[in-house]
N, C-alpha and C positions, 0 to 999 in steps of 0.2 A: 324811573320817571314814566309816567303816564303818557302816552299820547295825546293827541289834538283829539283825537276823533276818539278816545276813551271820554276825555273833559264833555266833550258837547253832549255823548252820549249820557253820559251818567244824571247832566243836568237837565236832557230832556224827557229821561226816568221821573225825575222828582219833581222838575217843576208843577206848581199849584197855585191857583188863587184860592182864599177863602176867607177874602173880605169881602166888605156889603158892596152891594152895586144897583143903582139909582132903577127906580121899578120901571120894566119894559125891555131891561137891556141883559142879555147872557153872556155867560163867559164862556169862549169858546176853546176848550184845548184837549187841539186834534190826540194825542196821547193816551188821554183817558177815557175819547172818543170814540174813535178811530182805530179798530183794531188793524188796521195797515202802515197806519201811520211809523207809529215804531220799527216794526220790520223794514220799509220800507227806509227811512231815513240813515238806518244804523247801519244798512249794506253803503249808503251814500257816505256817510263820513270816515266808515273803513279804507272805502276806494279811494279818497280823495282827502283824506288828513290821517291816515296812519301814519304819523309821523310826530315829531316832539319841535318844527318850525314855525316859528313867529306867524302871523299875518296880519294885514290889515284890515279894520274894522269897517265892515259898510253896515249902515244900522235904516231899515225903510220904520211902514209905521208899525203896523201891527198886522198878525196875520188874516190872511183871506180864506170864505169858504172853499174857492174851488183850487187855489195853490196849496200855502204849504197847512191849511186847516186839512186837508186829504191824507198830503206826504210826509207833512213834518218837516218840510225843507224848505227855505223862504227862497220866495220868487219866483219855485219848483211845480208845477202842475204835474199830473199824472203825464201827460203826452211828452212834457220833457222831458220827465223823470226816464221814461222808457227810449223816447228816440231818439234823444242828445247823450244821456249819463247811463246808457245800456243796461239801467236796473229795473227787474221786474217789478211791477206793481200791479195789483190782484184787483184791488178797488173799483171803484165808478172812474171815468175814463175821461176827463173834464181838460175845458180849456180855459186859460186865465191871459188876458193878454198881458200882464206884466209880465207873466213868466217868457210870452212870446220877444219881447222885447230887450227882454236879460239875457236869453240867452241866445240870439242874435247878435247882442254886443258882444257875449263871450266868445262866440264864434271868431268875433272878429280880431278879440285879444289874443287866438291864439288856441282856443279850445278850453273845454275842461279844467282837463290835468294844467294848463297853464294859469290858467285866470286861479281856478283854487287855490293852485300852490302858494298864491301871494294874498288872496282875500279869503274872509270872512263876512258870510252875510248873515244880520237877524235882525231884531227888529226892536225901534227903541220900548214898546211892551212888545212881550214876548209872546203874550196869548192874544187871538184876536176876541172880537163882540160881535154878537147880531144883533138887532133889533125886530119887533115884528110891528109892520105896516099894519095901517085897518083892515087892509084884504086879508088878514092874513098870512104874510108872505114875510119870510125871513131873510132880511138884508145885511152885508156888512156895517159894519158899524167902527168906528175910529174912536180910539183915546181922547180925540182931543174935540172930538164932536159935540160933548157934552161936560160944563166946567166938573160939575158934578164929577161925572165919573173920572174926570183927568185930576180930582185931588183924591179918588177913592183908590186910583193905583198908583198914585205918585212915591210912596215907597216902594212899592214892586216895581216900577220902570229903575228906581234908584238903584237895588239893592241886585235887578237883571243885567244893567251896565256893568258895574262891577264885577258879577259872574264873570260876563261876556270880556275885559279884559284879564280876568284872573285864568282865562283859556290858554290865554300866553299872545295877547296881541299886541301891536305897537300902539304907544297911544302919543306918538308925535300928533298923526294925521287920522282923524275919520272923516270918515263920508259918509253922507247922509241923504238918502233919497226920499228929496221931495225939499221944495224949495218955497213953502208956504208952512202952515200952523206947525209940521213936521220939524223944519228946522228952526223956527222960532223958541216950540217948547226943548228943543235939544241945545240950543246955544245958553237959553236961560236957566239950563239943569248945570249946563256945560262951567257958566260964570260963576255960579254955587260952588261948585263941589267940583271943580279942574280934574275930570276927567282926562281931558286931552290937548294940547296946547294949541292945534286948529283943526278946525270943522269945516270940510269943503263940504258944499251940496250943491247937488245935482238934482233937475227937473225929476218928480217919480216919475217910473217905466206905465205906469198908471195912465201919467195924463197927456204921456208923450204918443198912449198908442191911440187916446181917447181925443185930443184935439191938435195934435201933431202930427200925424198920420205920414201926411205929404214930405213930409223932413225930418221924415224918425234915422237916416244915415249919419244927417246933419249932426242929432242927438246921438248918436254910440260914435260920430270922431270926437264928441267932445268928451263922452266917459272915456275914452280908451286915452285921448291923453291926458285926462286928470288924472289917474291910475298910472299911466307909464311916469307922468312928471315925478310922481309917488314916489316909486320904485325903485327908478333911475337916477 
């Protein structure tokens, strides 16, 4: 039997888009990008899912340039990748605040090796987008930003779910970070095609760290015990 951390590798060897996508907008996958990304990620899930146990599903939206569009690891930025999960990263040396925000809750879970052992993180699409402004300047970009493009991967989010439990995770309970178009268009894939029998979601670490600031504690008691209720 394969490991956890064979399964994620393997699929984030092959994953690809190579459908159409509405003019202005890139697909971004760190992978085929990113010559760190891979190295990077694969030492991550060796560490932290070499092993054949279940977990639970947390699904954000799609990836960022400076987290895991770098690492390969969602919610992972270079600086946490190195000062929290002690794996090397060669790369540009960025900071993303979701990542700052995740793994501050994970801290609080317990660490690492704790939090991993029971979850799973990726993202309801699995590749991010950018856009480019009139200045020129290249932005993230969200599935669900444009209808367009949220019916141009609508089989790719479908068929990335799937992977994503077929890794070996429970699907009593996911989670889902971000509790606006995020968890709208995952409860409405969710009513389709019964993925999973319920969907908690949780504020993203996004806009907790963006307009929450003053009571982002407030925010990681309330993940650590939606996760413990989980678990426990």
């Amino acid at each position: 039997m394969r490991t956890f951390a064979e399964r994620v590798i393997a699929f984030n060897k092959a994953i690809a888009y190579t459908g159409h996508l509405p003019a202005g907008i890139r697909i971004m996958n760190p992978f085929a990008e990113n010559e760190n990304a891979l190295p990077a990620s694969t030492a991550f899930y060796k560490k932290y899912y070499n092993d054949a146990h279940k977990r639970h599903l947390i699904l954000g939206i799609n990836p960022g340039r400076f987290g895991a569009g770098l690492t390969g690891v969602p919610f992972t930025d270079p600086k946490r990748l190195k000062s929290e999960c002690h794996i090397p990263y060669d790369g540009k040396d960025t900071h993303e605040p979701s990542s700052v925000f995740v793994y501050e809750m994970i801290k609080a879970f317990g660490g690492p090796e704790a939090f991993y052992s029971k979850f799973y993180i990726h993202s309801v699409c699995p590749l991010g987008f950018t856009a480019e402004m009139d200045n020129g300047k290249e932005v993230n970009y969200n599935y669900y930003d444009n209808k367009e493009l949220q019916n141009a991967v609508y089989t790719f989010i479908v068929d990335n779910i799937r992977a994503q439990i077929a890794m070996g995770v429970y699907t009593d309970t996911c989670f889902c970070f971000g509790t606006g178009k995020n968890e709208k268009f995952l409860r409405q894939l969710n009513d389709q095609h019964h993925f999973f029998k319920k969907i908690i979601a949780l504020e993203h670490p996004r806009y907790i760290m963006q307009y929450k600031a003053k009571t982002k504690q407030d925010y990681i008691a309330k993940y650590i015990e939606a996760f413990q209720n989980t678990i426990t």
